[in-house]
C-alpha positions as CSV (number, residue, x, y, z in Angstrom):
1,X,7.9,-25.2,-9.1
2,X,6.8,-26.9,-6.1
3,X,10.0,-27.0,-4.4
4,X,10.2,-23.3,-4.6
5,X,6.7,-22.9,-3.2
6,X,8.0,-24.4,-0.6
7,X,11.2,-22.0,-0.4
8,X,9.0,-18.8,-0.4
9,X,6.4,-19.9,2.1
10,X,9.7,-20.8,4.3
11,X,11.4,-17.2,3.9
12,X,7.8,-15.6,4.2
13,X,7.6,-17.2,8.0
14,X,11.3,-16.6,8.8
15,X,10.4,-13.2,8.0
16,X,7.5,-13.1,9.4
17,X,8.9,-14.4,13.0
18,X,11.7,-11.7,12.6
19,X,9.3,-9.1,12.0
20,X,7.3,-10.1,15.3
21,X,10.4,-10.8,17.4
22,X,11.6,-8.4,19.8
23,X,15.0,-8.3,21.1
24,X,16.4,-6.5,24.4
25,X,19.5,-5.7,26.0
26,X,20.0,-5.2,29.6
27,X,22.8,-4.5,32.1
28,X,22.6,-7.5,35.4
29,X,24.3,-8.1,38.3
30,X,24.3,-9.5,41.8
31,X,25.4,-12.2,44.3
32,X,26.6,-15.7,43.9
33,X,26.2,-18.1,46.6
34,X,28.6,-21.0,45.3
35,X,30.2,-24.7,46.1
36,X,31.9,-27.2,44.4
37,X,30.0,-30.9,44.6
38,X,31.4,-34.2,44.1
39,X,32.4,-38.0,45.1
40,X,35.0,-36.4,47.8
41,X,33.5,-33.3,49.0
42,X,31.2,-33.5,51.9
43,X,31.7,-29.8,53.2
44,X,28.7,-27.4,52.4
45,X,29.9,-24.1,53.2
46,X,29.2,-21.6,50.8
47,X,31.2,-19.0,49.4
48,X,30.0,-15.8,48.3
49,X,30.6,-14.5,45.0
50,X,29.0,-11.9,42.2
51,X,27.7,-12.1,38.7
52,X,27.8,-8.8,36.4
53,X,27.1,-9.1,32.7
54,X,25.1,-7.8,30.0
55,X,21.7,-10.0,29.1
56,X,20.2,-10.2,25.4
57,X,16.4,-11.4,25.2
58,X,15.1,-12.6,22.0
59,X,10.9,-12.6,22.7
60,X,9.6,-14.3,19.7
61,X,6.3,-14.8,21.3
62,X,4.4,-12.3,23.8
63,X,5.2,-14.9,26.8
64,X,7.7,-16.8,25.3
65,X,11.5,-15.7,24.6
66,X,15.3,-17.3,24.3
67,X,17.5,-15.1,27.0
68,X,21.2,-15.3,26.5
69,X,24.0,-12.9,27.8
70,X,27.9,-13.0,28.4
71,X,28.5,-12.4,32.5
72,X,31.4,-12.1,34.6
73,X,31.0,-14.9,37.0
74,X,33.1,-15.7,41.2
75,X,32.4,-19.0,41.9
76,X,34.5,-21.8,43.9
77,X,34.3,-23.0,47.6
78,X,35.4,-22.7,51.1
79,X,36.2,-25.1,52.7
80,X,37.2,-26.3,56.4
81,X,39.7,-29.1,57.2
82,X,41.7,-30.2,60.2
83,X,45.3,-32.2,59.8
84,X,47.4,-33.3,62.5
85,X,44.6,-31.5,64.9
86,X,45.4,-28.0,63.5
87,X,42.4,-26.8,61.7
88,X,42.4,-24.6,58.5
89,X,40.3,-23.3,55.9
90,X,40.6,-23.4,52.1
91,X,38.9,-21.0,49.7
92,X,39.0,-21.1,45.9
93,X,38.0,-18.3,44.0
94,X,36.9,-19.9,40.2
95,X,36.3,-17.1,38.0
96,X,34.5,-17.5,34.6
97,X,33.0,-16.3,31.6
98,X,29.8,-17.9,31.2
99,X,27.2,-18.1,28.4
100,X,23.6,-18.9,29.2
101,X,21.0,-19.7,26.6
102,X,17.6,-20.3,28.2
103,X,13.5,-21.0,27.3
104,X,11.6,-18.6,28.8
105,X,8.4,-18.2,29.7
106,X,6.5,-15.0,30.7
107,X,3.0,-14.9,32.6
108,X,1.9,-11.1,32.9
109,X,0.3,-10.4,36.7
110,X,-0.5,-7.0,35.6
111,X,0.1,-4.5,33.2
112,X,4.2,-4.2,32.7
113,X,5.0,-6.8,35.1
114,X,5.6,-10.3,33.9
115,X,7.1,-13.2,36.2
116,X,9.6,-15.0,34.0
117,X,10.3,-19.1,34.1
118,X,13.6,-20.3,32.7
119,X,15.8,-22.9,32.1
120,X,18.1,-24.5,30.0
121,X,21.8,-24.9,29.5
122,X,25.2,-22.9,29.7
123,X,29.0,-23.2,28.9
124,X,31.9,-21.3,30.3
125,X,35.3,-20.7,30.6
126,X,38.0,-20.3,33.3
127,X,39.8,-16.9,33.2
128,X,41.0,-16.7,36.5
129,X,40.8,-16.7,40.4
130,X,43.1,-18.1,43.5
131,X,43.2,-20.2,46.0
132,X,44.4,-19.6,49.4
133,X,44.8,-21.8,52.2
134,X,44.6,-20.2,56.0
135,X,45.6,-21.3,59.4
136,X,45.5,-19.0,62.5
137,X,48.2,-16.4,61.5
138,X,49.8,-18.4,58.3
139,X,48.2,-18.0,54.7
140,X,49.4,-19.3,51.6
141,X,48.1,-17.9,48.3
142,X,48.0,-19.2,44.9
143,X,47.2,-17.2,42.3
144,X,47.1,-19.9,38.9
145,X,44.2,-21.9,39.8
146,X,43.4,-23.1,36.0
147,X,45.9,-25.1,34.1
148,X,47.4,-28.7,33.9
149,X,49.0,-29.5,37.2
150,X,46.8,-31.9,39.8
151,X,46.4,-29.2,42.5
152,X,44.7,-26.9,39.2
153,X,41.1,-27.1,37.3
154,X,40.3,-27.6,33.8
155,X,38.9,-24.2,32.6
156,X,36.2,-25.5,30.5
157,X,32.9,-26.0,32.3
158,X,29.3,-26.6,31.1
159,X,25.7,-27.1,33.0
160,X,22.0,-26.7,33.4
161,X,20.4,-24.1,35.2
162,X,17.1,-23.0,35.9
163,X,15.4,-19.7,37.6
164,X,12.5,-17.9,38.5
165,X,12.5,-13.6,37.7
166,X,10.4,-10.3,37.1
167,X,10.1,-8.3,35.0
168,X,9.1,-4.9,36.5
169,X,8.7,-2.5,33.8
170,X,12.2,-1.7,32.8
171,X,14.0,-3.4,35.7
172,X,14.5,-6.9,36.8
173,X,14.6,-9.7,39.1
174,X,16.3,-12.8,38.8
175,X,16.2,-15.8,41.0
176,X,18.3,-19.0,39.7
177,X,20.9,-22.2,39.9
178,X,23.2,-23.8,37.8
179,X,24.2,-26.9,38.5
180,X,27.8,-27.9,36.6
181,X,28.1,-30.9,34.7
182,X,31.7,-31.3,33.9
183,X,34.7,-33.0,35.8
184,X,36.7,-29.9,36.4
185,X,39.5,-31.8,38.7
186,X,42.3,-33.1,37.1
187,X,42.8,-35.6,39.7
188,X,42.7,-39.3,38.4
189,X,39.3,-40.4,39.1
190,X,38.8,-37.3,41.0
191,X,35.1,-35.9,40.4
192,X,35.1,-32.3,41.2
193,X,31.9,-30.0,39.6
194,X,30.9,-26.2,40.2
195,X,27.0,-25.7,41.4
196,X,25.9,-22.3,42.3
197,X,22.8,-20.0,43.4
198,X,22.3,-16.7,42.4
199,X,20.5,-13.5,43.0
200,X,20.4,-10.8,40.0
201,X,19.2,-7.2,39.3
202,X,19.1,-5.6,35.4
203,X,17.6,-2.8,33.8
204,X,16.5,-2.9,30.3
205,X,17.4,-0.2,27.9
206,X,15.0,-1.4,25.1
C-alpha cells in the first residue's frame, strides 16, 4: 500500500509539472564567427559562417526552461601560411548538424521581455563542407573534408556552450559560444577542436 502511495503521489507531480510546462517552437538563424583551437594552431583568423535551425523551449518554470533545437551549422577556419616564401591561405568549411540542450534562465525587465541565461552541452555531426587552399591565381579545392584519411576530420563532435538572449515578445535575440571538446583530427597525436561565436535571430510561433 505504501509503495503505491508513493507511485500516485509521483504520477500526480509528473502530471502536474506537465500540466504547468509550456513548450515553444521557433524558427533562428544568423552568423557564425568560427576557428578551430589546438596544440598546433596558433592562427586566430576567423571565418565567417551561419546557423539556421528550428529551436524547441520546454519552460517548466516561469524563469526557468530546457531549450533544445536541431540547426544547420558553417564552422571551420582560415587560415594563413607561407612555404618556401610564397604565402597562401587555407579555409575549411566544417558543416554540421548540431543538437543543443541548455538550462535556462529568464529575468523579466518588463512586461513581455525577458533576458535569457544559458548554458549547457551539445553534440553534432559532420555532414559536409570543403576545404580549399589558395595562392595568388592557383586554388585547389576539396570537396570530402569528413572521413578516414589524415588530411580529413572525424565527423563526430561534442562541447559546452553558453549564451546570453532576449526575448522580445515573439522574437528573439541570441548571443553565445560553444567551445568543442572532441579531437576532431585524425592526425596521430594531432589535437584539432571546433570553437565558435555566434549571433542569432528567431521568432516564436507559440
Amino acid at each position: 500500500m505504501k509503495k503505491l502511495t508513493v507511485s500516485f503521489l509521483a504520477l500526480m507531480l509528473i502530471a502536474t509539472i506537465t500540466v504547468k510546462a509550456q513548450v515553444s517552437f521557433a524558427a533562428k538563424g544568423g552568423l557564425n564567427m568560427s576557428n578551430l583551437y589546438g596544440d598546433e594552431l596558433t592562427d586566430k583568423n576567423v571565418k565567417f559562417g551561419f546557423n539556421i535551425g528550428v529551436a524547441a523551449d520546454y519552460e517548466f518554470q516561469p524563469d526557468m526552461a530546457i531549450q533544445t533545437g536541431l540547426f544547420f551549422s558553417s564552422k571551420g577556419a582560415k587560415v594563413t601560411r607561407e612555404y618556401n616564401n610564397v604565402s597562401g591561405e587555407f579555409k575549411q568549411n566544417l558543416n554540421y548538424l548540431q543538437l543543443p540542450v541548455h538550462f535556462a534562465y529568464k529575468y523579466e525587465v518588463m512586461p513581455a521581455t525577458r533576458l535569457v541565461f544559458h548554458a549547457g552541452p551539445y553534440i553534432a555531426y559532420g555532414v559536409g563542407g570543403k576545404s580549399e587552399i589558395t595562392s595568388g591565381s592557383v586554388s585547389i579545392t576539396n570537396d570530402k573534408v569528413f572521413g578516414d584519411e589524415d588530411y580529413q576530420y572525424k565527423p563526430f563532435d561534442a562541447g559546452l556552450g553558453l549564451g546570453v538572449g532576449a526575448e522580445l515578445g515573439q522574437f528573439l535575440l541570441d548571443l553565445g559560444w560553444d567551445m568543442g571538446l572532441v579531437n576532431i583530427s585524425r592526425i596521430d597525436d594531432g589535437n584539432i577542436k571546433n570553437q565558435n561565436a555566434y549571433l542569432s535571430i528567431g521568432y516564436r510561433f507559440n
